[in-house]
The first five atom37 places (N, CA, C, CB, O) and aatype in JSON, in Angstrom:
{
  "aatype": [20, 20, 20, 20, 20, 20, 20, 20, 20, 20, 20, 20, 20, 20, 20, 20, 20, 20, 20, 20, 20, 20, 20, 20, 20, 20, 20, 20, 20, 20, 20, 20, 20, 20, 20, 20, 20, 20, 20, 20, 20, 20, 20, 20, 20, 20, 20, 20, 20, 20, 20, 20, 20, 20, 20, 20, 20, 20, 20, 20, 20, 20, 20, 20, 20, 20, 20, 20, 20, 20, 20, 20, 20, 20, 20, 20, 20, 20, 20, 20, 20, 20, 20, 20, 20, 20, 20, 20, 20, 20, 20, 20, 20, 20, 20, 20, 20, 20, 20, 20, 20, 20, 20, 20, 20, 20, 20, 20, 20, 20, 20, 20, 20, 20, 20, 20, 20, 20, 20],
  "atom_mask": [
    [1, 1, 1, 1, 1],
    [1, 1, 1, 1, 1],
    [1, 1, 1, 1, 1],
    [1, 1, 1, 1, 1],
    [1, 1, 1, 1, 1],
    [1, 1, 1, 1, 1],
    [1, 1, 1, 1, 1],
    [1, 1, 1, 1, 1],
    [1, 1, 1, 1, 1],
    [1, 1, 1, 1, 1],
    [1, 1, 1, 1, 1],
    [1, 1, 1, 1, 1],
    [1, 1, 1, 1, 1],
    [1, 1, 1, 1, 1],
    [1, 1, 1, 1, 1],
    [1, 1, 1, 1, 1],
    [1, 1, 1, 1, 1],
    [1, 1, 1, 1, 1],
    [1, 1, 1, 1, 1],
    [1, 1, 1, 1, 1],
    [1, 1, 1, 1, 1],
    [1, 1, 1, 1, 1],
    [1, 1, 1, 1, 1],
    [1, 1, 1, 1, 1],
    [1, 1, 1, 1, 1],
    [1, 1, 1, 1, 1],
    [1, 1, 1, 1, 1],
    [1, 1, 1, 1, 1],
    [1, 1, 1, 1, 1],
    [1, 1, 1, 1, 1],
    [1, 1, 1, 1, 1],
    [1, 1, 1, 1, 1],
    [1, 1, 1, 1, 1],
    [1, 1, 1, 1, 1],
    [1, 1, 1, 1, 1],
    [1, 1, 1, 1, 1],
    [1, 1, 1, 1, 1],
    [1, 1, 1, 1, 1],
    [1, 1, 1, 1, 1],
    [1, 1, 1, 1, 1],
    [1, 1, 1, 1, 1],
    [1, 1, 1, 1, 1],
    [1, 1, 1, 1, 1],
    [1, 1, 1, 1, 1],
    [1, 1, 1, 1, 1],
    [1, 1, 1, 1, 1],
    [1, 1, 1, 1, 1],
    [1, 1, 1, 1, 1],
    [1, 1, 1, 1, 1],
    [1, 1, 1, 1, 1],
    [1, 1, 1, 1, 1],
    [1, 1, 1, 1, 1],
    [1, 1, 1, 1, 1],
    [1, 1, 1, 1, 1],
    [1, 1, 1, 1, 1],
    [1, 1, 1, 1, 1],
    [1, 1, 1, 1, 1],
    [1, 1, 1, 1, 1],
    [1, 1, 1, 1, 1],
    [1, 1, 1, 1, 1],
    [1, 1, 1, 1, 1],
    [1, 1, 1, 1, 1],
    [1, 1, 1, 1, 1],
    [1, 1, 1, 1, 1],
    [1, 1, 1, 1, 1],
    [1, 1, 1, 1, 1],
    [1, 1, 1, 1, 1],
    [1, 1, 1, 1, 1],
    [1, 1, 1, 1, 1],
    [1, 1, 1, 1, 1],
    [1, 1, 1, 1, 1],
    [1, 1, 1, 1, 1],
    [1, 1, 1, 1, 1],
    [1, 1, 1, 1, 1],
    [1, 1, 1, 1, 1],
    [1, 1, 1, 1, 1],
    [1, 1, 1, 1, 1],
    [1, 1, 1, 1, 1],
    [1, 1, 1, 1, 1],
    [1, 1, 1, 1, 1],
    [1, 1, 1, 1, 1],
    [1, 1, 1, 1, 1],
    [1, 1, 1, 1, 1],
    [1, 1, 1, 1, 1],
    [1, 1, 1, 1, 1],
    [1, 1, 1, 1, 1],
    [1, 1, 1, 1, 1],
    [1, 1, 1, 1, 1],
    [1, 1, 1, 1, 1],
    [1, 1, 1, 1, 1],
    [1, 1, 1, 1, 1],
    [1, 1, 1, 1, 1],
    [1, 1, 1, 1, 1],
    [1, 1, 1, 1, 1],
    [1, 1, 1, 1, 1],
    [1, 1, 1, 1, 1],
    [1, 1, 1, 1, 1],
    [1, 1, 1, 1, 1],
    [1, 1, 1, 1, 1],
    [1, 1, 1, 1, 1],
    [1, 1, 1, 1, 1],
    [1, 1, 1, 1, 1],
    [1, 1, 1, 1, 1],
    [1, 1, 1, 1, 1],
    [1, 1, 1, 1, 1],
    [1, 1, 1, 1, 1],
    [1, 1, 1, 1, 1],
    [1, 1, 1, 1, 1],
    [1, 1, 1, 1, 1],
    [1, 1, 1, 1, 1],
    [1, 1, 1, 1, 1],
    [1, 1, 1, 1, 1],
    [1, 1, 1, 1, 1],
    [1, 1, 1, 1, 1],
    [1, 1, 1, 1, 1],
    [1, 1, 1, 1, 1],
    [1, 1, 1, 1, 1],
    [1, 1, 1, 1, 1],
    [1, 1, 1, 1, 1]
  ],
  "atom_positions": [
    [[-74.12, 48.07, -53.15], [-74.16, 46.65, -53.45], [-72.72, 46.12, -53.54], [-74.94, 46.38, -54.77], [-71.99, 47.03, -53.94]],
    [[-71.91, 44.75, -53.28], [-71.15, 44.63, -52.89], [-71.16, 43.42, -54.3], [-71.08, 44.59, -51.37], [-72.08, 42.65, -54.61]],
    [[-69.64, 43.63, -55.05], [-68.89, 43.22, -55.77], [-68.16, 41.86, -55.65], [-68.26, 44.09, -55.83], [-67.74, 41.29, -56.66]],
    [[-68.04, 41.44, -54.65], [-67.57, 40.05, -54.44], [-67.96, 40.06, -53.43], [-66.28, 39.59, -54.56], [-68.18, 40.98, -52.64]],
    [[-68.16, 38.1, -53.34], [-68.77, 37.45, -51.76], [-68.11, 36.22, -51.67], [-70.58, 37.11, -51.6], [-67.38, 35.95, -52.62]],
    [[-68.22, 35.26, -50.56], [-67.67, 34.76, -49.95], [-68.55, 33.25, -50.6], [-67.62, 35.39, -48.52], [-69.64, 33.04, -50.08]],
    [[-68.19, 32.49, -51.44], [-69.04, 31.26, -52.11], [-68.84, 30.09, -51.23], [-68.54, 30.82, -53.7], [-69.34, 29.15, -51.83]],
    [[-68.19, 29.53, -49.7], [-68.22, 29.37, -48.9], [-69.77, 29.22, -47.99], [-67.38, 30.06, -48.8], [-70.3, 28.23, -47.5]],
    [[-70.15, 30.56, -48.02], [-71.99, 30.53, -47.43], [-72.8, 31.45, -48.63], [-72.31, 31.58, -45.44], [-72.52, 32.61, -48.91]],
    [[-73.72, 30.75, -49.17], [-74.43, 31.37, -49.94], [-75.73, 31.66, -49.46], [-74.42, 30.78, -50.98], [-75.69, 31.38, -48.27]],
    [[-76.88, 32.07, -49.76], [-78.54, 32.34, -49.35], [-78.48, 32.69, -50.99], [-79.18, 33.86, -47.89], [-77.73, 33.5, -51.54]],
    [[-79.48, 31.85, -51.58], [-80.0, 32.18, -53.09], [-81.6, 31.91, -52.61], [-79.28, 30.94, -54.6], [-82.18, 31.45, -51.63]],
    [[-81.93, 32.5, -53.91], [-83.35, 31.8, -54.24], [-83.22, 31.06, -55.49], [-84.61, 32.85, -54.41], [-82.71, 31.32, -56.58]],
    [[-83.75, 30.21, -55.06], [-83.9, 28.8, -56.06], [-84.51, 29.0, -56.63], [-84.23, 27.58, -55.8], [-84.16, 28.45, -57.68]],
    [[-86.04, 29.86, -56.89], [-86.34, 29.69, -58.29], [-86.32, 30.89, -59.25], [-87.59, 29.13, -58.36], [-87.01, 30.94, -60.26]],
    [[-85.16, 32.23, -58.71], [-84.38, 32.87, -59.78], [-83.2, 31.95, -60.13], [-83.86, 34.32, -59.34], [-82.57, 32.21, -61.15]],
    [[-82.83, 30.88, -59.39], [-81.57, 30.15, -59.91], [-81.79, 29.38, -60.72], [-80.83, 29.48, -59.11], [-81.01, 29.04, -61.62]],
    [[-83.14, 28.88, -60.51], [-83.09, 28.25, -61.55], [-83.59, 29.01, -63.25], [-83.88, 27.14, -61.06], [-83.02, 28.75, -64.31]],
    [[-84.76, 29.96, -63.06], [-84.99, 30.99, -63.86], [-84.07, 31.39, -64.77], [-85.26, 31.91, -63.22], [-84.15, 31.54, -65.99]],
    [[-82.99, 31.57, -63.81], [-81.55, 32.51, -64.7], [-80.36, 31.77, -65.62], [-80.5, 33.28, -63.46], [-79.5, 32.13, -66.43]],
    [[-81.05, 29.98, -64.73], [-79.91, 28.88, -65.61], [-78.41, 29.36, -64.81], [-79.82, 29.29, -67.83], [-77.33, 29.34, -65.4]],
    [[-78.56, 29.71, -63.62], [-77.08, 30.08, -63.16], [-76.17, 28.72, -62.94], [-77.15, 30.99, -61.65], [-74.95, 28.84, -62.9]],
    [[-76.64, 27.71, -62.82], [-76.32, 26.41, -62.73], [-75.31, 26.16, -63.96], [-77.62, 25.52, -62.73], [-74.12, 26.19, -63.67]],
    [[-75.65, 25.92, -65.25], [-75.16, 26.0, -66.49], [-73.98, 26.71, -66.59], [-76.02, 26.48, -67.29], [-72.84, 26.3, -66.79]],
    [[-74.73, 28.8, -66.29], [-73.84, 29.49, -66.98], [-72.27, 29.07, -65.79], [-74.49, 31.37, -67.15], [-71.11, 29.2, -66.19]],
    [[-72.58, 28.65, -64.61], [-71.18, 28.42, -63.79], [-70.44, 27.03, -64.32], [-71.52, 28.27, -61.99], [-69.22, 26.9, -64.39]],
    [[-71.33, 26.1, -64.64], [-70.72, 25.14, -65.23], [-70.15, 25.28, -66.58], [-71.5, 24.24, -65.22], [-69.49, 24.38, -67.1]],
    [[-70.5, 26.93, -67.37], [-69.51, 26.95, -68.39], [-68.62, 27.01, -68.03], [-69.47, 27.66, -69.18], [-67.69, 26.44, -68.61]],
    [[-68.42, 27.7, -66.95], [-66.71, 29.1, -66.83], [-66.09, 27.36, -66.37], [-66.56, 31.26, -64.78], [-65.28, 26.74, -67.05]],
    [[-66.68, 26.89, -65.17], [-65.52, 25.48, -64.94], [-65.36, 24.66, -66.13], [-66.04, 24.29, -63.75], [-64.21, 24.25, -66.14]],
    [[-65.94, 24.3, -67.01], [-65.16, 23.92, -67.91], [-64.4, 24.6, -68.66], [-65.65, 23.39, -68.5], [-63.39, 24.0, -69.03]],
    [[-64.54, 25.88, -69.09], [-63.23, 26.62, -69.65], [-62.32, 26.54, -68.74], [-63.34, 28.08, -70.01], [-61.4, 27.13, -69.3]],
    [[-61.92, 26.21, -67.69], [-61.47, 26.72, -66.61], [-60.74, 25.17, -67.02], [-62.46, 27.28, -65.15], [-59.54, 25.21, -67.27]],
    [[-61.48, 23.8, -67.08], [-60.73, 22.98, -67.5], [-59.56, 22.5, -68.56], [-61.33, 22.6, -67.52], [-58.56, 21.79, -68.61]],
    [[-60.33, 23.31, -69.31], [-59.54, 23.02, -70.8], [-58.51, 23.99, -70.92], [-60.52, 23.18, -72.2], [-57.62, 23.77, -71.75]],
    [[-58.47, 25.34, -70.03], [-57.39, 26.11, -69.84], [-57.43, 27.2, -68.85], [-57.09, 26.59, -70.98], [-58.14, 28.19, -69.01]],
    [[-56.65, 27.0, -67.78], [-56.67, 27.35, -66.61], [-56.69, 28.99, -67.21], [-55.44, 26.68, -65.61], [-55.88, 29.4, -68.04]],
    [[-57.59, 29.66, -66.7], [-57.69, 31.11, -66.44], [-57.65, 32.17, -65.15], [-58.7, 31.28, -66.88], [-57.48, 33.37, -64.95]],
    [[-57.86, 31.13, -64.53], [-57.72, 31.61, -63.15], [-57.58, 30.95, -61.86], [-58.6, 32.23, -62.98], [-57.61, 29.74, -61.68]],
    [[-57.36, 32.23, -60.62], [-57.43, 30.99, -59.46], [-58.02, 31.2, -58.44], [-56.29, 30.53, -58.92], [-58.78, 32.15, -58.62]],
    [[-58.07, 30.82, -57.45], [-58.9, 30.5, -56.55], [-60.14, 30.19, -56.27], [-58.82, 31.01, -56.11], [-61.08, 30.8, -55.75]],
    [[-59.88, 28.5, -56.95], [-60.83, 27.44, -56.58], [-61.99, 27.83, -57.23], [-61.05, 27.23, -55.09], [-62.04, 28.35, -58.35]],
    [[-63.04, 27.54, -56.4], [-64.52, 28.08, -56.98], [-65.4, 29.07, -57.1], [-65.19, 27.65, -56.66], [-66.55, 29.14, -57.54]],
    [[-64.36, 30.12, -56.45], [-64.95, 31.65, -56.76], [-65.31, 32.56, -58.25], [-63.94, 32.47, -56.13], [-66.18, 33.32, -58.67]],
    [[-64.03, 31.94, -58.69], [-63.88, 32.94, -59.44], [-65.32, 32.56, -61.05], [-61.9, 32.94, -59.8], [-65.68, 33.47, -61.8]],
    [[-65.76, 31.29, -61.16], [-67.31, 30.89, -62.03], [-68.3, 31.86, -60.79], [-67.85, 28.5, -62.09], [-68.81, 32.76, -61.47]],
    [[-68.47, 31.93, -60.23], [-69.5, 32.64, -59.25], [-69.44, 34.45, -59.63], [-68.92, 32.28, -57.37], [-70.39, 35.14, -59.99]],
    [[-68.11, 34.83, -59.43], [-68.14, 36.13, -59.52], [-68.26, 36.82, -61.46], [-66.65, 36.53, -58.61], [-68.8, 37.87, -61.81]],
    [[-67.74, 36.03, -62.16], [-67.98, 35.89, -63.63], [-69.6, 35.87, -63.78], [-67.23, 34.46, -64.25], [-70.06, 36.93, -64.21]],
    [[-70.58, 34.79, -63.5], [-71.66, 34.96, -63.25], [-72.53, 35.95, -63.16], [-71.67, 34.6, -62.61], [-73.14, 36.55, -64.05]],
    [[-72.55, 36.08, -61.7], [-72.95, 36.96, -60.75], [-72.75, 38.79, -60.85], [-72.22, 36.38, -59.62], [-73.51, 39.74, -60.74]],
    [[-71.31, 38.62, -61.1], [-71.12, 40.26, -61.81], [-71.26, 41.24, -60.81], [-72.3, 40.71, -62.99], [-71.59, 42.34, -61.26]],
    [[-71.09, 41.17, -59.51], [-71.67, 42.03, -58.59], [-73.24, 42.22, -58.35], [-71.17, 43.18, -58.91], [-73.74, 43.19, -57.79]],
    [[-73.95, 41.12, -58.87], [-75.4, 41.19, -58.66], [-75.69, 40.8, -57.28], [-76.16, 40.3, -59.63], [-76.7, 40.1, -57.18]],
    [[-75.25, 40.99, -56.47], [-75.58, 40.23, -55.3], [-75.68, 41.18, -54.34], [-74.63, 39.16, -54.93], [-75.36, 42.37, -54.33]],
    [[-76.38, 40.16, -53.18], [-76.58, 41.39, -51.74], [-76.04, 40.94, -50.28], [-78.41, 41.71, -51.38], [-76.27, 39.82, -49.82]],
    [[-75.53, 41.64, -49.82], [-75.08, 41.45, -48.4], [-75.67, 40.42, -47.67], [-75.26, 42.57, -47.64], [-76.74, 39.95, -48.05]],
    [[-75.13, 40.06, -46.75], [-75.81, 39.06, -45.61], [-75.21, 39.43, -44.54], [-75.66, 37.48, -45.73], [-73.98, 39.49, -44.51]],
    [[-76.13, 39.78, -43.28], [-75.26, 40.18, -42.02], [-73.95, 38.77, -41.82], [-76.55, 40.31, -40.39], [-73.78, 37.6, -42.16]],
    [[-73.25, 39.91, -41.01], [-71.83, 39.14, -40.45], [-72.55, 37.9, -39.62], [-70.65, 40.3, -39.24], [-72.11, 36.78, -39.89]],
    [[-73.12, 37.93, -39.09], [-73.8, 36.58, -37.81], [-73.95, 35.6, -39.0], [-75.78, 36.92, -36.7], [-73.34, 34.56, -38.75]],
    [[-74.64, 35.58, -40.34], [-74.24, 34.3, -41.01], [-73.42, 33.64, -41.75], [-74.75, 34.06, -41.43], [-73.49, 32.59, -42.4]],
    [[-72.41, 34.66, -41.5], [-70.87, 34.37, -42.35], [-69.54, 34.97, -41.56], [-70.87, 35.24, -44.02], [-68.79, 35.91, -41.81]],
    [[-69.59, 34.18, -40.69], [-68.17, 35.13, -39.44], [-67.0, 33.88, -40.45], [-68.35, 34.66, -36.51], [-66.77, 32.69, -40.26]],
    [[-66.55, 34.76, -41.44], [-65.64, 34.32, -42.2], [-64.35, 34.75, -42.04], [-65.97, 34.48, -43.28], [-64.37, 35.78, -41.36]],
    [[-62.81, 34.32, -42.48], [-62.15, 34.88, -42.45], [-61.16, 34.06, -40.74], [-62.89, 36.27, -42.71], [-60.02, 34.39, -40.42]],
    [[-61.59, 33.53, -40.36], [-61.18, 32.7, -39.03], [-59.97, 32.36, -39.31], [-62.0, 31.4, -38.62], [-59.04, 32.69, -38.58]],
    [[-59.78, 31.59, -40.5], [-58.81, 30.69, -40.56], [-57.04, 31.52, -39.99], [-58.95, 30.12, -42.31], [-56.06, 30.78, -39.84]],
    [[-56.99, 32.19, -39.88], [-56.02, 33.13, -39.9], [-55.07, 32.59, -40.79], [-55.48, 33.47, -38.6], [-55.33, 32.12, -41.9]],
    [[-53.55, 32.69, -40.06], [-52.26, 32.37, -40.4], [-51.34, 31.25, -39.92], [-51.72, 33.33, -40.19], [-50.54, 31.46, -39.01]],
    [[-51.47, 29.71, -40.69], [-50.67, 29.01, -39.93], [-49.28, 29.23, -39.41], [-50.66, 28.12, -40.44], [-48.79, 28.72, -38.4]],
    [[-48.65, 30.15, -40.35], [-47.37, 30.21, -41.0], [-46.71, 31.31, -39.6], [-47.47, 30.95, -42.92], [-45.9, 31.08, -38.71]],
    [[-47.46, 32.49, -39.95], [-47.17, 33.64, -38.59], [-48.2, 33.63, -37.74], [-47.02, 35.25, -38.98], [-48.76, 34.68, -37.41]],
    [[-48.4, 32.98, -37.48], [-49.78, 32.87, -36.44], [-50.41, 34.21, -36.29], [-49.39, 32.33, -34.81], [-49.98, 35.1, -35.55]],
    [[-51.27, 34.27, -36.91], [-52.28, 35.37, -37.15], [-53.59, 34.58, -37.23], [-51.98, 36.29, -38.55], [-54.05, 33.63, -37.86]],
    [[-54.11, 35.8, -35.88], [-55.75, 35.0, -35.91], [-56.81, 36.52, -35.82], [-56.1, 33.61, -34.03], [-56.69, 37.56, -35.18]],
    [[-57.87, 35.99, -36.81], [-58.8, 37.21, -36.63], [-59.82, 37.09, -35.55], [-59.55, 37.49, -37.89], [-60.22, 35.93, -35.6]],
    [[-60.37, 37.68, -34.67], [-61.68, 37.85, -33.92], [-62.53, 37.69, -34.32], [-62.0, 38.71, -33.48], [-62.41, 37.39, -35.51]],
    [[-63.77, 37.72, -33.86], [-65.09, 37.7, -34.19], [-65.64, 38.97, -34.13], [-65.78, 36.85, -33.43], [-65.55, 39.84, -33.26]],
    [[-66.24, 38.93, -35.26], [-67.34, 40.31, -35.6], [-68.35, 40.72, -34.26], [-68.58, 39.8, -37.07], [-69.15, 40.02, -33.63]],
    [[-67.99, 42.07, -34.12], [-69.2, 42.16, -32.61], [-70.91, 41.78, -33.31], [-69.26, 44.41, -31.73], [-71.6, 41.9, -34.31]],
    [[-70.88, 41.2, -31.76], [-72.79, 41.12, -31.79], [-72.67, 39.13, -31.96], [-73.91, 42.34, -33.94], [-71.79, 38.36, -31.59]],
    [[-74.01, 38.88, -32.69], [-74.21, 37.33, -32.06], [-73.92, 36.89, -33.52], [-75.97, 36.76, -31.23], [-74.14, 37.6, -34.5]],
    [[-73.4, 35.63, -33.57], [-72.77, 34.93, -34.28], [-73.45, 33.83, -34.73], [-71.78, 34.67, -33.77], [-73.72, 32.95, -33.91]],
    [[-73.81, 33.7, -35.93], [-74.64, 32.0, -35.95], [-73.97, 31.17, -36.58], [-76.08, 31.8, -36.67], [-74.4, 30.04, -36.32]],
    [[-72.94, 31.15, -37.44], [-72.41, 30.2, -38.62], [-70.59, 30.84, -39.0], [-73.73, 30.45, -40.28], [-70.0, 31.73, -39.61]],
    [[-70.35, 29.68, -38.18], [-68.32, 30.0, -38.33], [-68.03, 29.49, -39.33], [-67.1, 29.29, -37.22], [-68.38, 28.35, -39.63]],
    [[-67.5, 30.04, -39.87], [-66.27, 29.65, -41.41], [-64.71, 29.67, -41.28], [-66.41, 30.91, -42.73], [-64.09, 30.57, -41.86]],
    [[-64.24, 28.99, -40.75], [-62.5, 28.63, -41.2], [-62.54, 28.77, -42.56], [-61.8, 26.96, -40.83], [-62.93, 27.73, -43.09]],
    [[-62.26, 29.72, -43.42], [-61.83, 29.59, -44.92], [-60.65, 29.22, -45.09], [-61.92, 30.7, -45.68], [-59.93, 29.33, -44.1]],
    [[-60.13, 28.75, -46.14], [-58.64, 28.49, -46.45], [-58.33, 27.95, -45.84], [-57.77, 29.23, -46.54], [-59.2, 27.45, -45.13]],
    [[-56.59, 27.49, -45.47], [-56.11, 26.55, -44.6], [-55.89, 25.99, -43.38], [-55.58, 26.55, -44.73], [-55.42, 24.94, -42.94]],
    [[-56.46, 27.22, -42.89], [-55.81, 27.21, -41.42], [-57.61, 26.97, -40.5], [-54.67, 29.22, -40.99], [-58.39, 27.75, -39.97]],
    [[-57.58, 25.35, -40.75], [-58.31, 25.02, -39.84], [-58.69, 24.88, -38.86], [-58.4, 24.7, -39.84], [-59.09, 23.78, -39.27]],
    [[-59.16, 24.9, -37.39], [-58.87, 24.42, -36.33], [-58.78, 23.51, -35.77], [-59.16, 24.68, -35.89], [-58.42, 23.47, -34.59]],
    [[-59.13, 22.36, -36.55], [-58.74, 20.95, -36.55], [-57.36, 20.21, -36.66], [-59.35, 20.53, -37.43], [-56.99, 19.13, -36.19]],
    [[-56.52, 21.45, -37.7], [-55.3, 21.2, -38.18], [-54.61, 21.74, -36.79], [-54.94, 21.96, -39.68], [-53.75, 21.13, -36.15]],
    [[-55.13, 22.92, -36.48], [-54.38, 23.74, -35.1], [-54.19, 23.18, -33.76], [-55.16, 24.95, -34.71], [-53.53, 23.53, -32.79]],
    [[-55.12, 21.99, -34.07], [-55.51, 21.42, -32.5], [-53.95, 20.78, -31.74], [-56.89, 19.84, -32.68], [-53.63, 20.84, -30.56]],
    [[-53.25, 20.26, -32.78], [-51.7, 19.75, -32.34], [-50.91, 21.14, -31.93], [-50.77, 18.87, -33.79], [-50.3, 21.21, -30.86]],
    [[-50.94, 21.9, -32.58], [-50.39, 23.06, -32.42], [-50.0, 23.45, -31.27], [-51.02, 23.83, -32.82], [-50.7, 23.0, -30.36]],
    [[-49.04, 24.21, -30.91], [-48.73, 24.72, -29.49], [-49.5, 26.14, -29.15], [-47.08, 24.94, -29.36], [-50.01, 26.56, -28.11]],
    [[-49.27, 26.91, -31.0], [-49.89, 28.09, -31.17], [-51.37, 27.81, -31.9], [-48.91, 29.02, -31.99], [-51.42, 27.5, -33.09]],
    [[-52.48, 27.95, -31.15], [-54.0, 27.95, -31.94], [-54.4, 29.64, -31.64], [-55.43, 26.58, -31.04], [-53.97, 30.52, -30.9]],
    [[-55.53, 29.52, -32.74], [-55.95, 30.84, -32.07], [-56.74, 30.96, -31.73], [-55.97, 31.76, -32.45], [-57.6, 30.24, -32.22]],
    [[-57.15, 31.83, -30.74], [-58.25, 31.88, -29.74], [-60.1, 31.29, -29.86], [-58.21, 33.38, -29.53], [-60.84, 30.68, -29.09]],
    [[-60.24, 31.78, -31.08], [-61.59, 31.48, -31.66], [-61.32, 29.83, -31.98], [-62.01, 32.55, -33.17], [-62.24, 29.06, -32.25]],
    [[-60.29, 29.53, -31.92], [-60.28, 27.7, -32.29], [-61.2, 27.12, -31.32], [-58.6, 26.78, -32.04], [-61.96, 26.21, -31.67]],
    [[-61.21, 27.56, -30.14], [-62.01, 26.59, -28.64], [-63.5, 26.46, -28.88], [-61.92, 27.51, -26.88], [-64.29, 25.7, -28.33]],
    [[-63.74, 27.48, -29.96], [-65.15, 27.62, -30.42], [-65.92, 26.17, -31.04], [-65.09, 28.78, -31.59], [-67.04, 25.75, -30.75]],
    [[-64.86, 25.54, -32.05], [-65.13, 24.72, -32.61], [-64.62, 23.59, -31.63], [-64.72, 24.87, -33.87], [-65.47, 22.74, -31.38]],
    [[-63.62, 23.46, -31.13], [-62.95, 22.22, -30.06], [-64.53, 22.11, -28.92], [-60.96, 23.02, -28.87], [-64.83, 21.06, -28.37]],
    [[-65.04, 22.92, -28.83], [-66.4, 22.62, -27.45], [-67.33, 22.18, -28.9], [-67.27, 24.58, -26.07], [-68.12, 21.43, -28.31]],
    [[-67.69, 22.13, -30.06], [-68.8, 21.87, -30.56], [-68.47, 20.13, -30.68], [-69.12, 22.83, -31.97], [-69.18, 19.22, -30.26]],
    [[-67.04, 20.02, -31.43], [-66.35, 19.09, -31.95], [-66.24, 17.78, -30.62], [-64.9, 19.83, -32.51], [-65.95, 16.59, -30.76]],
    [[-66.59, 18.58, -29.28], [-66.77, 18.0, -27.84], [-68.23, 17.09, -27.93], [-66.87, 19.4, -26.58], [-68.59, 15.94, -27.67]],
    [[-68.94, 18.62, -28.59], [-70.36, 18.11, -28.05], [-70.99, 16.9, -29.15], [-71.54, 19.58, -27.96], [-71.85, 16.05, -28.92]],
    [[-70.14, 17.21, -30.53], [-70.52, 16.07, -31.4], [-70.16, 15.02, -31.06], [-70.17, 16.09, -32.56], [-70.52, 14.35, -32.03]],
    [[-69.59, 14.18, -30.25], [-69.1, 12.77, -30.06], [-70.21, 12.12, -29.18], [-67.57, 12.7, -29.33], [-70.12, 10.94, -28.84]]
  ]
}
């Protein structure tokens, strides 16, 4: 069973969520979190406090996470083999931001043909 996940794409069931009051117990940690910063990165860290490692995998096809690479040194990750359903740019390095760029990375065209087909 796997110890941290990616709060980016979730799959719950709603009525252990609601059962368990996980709603609440995450809205404690963000308000401690208000009144005195304990930690960082964003909205993970009420999820994994929570959660505790209670959680279960989800194949790579619904979380090809990790895209965003490196604006800075241009570092870009690939895609997980096999079929892909749901891309995640995490963190900064969007491909929207990349599109001016001279350097994008390869998996960017992925989103530039969807970002085509939405107009």
């Amino acid at each position: 069973m796997p110890c941290y996940f990616n709060a980016g794409v979730m799959v719950m069931d709603l009525v252990q969520w609601r059962e368990g009051d996980y709603t609440n117990k995450i809205e404690k940690w963000m308000r401690i979190q208000k009144e005195r910063r304990i930690y960082d990165l964003g909205s993970l860290p009420p999820f994994l406090l929570v959660f505790g490692g209670n959680i279960e995998a989800i194949d790579h096809k619904w979380n090809q996470h990790g895209l965003c690479g490196d604006n800075v040194v241009h570092s870009c990750r690939s895609l997980h083999p096999g079929p892909v359903s749901l891309l995640h740019w995490s963190r900064k390095g969007k491909p929207w931001v990349r599109l001016d760029e001279v350097q994008h990375c390869p998996v960017d065209r992925l989103h530039i043909r969807s970002a085509i087909l939405d107009v």
